[in-house]
C-alpha positions as CSV (number, residue, x, y, z in Angstrom):
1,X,-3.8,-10.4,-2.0
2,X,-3.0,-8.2,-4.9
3,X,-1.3,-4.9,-3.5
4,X,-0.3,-2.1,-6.1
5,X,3.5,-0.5,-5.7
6,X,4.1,2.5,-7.7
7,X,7.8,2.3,-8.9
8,X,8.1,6.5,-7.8
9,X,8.2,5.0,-3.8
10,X,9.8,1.8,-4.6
11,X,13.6,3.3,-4.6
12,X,12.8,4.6,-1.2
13,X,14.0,2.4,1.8
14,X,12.8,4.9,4.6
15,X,9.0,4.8,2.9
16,X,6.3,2.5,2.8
17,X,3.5,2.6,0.5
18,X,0.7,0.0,-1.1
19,X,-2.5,0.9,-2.8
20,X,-5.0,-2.3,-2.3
21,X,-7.3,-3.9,-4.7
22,X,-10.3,-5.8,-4.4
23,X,-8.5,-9.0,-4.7
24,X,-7.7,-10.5,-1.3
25,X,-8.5,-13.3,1.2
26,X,-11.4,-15.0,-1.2
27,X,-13.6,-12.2,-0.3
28,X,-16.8,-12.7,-2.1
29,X,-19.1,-10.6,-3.6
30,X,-20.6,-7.4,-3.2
31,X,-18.0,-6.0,-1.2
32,X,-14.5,-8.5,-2.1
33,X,-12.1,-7.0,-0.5
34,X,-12.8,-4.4,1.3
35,X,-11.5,-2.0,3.9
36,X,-14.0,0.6,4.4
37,X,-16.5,0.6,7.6
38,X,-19.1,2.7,6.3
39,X,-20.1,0.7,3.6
40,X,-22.3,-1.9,4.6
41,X,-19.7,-4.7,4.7
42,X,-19.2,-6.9,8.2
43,X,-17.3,-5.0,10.4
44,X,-15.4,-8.0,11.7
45,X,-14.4,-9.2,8.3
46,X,-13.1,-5.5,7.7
47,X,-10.8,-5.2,10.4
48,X,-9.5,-8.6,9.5
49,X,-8.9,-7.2,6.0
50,X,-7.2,-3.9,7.3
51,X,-5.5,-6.4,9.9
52,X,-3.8,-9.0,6.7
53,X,-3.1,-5.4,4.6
54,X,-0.9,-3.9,7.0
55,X,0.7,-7.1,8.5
56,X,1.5,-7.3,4.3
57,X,3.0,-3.9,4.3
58,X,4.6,-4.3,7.7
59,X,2.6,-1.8,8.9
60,X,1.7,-3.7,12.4
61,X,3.2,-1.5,14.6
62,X,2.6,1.9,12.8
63,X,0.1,4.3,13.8
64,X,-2.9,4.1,10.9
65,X,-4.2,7.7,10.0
66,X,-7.6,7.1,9.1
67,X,-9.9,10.1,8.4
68,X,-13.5,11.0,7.8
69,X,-13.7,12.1,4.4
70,X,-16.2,15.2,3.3
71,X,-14.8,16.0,0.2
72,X,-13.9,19.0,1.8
73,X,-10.4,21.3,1.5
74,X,-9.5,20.4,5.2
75,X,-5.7,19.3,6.1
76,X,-4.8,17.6,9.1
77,X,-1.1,17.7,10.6
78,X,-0.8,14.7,12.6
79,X,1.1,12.5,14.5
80,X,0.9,9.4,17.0
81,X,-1.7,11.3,19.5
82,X,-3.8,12.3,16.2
83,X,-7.4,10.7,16.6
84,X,-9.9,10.7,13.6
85,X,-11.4,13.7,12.5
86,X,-13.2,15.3,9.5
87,X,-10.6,16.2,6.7
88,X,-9.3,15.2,3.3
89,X,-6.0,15.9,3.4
90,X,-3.2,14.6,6.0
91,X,0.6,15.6,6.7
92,X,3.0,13.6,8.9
93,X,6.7,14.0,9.7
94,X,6.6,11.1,12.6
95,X,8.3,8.3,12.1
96,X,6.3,5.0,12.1
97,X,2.8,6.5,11.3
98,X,1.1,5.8,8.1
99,X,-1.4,7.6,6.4
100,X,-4.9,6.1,4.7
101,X,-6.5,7.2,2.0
102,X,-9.7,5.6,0.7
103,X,-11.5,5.8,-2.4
104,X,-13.8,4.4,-4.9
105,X,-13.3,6.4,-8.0
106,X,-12.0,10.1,-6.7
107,X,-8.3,10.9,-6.9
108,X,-5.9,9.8,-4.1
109,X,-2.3,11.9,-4.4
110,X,0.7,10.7,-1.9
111,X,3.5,13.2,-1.5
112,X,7.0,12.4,-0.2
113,X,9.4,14.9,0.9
114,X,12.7,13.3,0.5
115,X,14.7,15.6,2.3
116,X,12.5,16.6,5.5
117,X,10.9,13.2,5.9
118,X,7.4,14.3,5.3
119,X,4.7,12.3,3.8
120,X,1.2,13.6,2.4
121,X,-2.0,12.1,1.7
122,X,-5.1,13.9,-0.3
123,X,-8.3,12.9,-1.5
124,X,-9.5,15.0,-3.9
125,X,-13.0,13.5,-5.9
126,X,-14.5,16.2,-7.7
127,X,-15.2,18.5,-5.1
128,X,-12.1,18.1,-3.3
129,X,-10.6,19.1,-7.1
130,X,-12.5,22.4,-7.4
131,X,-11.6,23.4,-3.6
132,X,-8.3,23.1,-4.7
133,X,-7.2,21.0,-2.1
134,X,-3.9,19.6,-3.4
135,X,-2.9,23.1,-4.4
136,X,-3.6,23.9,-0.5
137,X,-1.6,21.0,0.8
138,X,1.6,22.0,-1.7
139,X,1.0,25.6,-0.2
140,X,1.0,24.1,3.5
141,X,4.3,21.8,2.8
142,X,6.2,24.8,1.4
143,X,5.2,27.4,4.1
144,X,5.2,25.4,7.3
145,X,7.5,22.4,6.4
146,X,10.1,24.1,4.1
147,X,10.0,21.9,2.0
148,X,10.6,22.7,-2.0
149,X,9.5,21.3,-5.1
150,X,12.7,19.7,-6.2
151,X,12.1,17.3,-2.8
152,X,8.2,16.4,-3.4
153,X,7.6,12.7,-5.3
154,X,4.3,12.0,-5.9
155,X,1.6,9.1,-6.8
156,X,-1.6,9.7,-8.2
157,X,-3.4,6.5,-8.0
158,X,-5.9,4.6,-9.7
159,X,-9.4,6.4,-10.3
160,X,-11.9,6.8,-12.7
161,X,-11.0,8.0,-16.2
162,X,-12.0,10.2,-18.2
163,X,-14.4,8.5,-20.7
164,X,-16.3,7.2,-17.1
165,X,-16.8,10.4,-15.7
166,X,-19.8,11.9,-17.3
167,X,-20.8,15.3,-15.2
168,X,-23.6,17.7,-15.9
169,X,-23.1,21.1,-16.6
170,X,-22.9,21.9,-13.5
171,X,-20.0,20.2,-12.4
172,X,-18.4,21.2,-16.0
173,X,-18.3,24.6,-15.4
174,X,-16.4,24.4,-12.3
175,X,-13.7,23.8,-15.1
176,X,-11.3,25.0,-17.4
177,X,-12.4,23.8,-21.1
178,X,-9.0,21.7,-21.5
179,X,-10.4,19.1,-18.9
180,X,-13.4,18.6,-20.4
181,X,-14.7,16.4,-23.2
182,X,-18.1,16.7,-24.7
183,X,-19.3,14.0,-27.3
184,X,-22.7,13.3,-28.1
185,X,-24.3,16.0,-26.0
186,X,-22.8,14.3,-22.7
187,X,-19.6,16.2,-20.7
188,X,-16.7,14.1,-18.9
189,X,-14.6,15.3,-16.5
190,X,-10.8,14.2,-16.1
191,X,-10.0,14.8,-12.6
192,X,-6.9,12.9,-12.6
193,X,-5.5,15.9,-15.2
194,X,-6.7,18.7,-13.0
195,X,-4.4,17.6,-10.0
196,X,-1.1,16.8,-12.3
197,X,-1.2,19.9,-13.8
198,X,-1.3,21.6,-10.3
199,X,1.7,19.5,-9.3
200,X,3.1,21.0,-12.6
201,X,2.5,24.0,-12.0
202,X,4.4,24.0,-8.9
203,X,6.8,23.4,-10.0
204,X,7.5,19.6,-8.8
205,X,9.4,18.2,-11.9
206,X,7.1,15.5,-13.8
207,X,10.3,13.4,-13.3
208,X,9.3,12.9,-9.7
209,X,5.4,12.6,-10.7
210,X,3.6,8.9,-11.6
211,X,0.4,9.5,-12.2
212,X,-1.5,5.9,-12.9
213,X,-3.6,5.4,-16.0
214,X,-5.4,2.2,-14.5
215,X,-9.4,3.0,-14.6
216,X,-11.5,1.9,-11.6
217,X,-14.7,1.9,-13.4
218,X,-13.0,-0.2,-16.6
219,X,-11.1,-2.7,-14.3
220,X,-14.1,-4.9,-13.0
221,X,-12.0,-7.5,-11.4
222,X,-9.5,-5.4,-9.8
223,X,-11.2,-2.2,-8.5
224,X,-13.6,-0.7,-6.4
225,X,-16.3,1.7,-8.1
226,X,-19.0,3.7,-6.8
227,X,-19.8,5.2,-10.3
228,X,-20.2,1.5,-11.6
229,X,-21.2,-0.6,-8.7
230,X,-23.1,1.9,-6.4
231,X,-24.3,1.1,-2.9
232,X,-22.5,-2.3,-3.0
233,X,-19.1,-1.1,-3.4
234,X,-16.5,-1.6,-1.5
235,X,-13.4,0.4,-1.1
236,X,-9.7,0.8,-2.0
237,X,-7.1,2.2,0.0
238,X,-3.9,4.0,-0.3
239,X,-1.2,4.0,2.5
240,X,1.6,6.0,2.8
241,X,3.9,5.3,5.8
242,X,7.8,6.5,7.4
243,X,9.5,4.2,8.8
């Protein structure tokens, strides 16, 4: 099992965090390994996956936040009662929950608040991007948590880049011009750059911001895509957890 660990969380004893690949238990193709429900894959092998990930983490006896992703701008607080429901975004200040976040090619951001013991999870494809849905989760931390943007570190993990994310016109003019490259009468989109430069522009110090430059659509044998593989992909997940 190959499990990513972003060095902004590693100097963090009281956090837990691992972003999964789909390299793990000789999973075969289409789906390798995979820990997504809804895609086709056999749901007993999934749960074993999802069962060997957060036994790896030592996530066993955490509540798992997993949501049912819309690309929409909704946050959920939650906590150990918290069932599944529709949302994008998730905040938790409870100790010994984690929080999942599961994509194929669209931005996943993790916050940490290092002083109220908050973690954040967003999934922001697109959609999720032009609803501003980080920007609405920074807005929720600050004015029901208190918390402040010297606290926040953030991840941004692995997603599609730039060069893979051709978009029509429009999708392109949901943007400013300074995310968008056109070459050869094709537009492509660079998510990724939308959501750091909101973190940037509240104010969270880059310092505290990792923002990966691994591609999902150019790594083949180590990620998930939906742009490249369609139907038959599987998924990747993020997961944030207090301890």
């Amino acid at each position: 099992m190959f499990i990513i660990k972003p060095y902004i969380f590693r100097q963090f004893d009281d956090l837990i965090f691992g972003f999964s690949t789909k390299i793990g238990l000789n999973r075969e193709w289409p789906y390798f390994y995979n820990i997504s429900l809804s895609v086709g894959d056999d749901e007993e092998i999934v749960k074993e996956n999802r069962k060997k990930l957060f036994s790896y983490l030592n996530l066993e006896d955490f509540k798992i936040h997993f949501q049912k992703q819309t690309h929409s701008d909704i946050i959920r607080v939650v906590d150990s009662s918290s069932s599944v429901e529709e949302s994008d975004a998730m905040i938790c200040s409870e100790p010994r929950n984690a929080l999942a976040i599961v994509v194929a090619d669209c931005v996943s951001i993790f916050i940490f608040d290092i002083k109220r013991k908050i973690i954040a999870g967003i999934h922001s494809g697109w959609r999720g991007t032009y609803k501003r849905i980080l920007e609405k989760t920074l807005i929720k931390l600050f004015n029901d948590f208190g918390s402040k943007a010297d606290d926040l570190y953030c991840y941004l993990g692995p997603s599609i880049s730039q060069v893979n994310y051709e978009v029509g016109e429009e999708v392109a003019c949901l943007f400013d011009e300074k995310y968008l490259l056109k070459t050869n009468n094709k537009i492509f989109l660079d998510v990724a750059a939308v959501n750091y430069d909101i973190l940037i522009n509240y104010n969270i110090p880059d310092i505290q911001i990792q923002k990966s430059s691994l591609c999902t659509y150019e790594m083949k044998e180590l990620f998930h895509s939906f742009r490249r593989d369609g139907q038959k992909s599987g998924r990747l997940v993020g997961l944030i957890g207090l301890k």
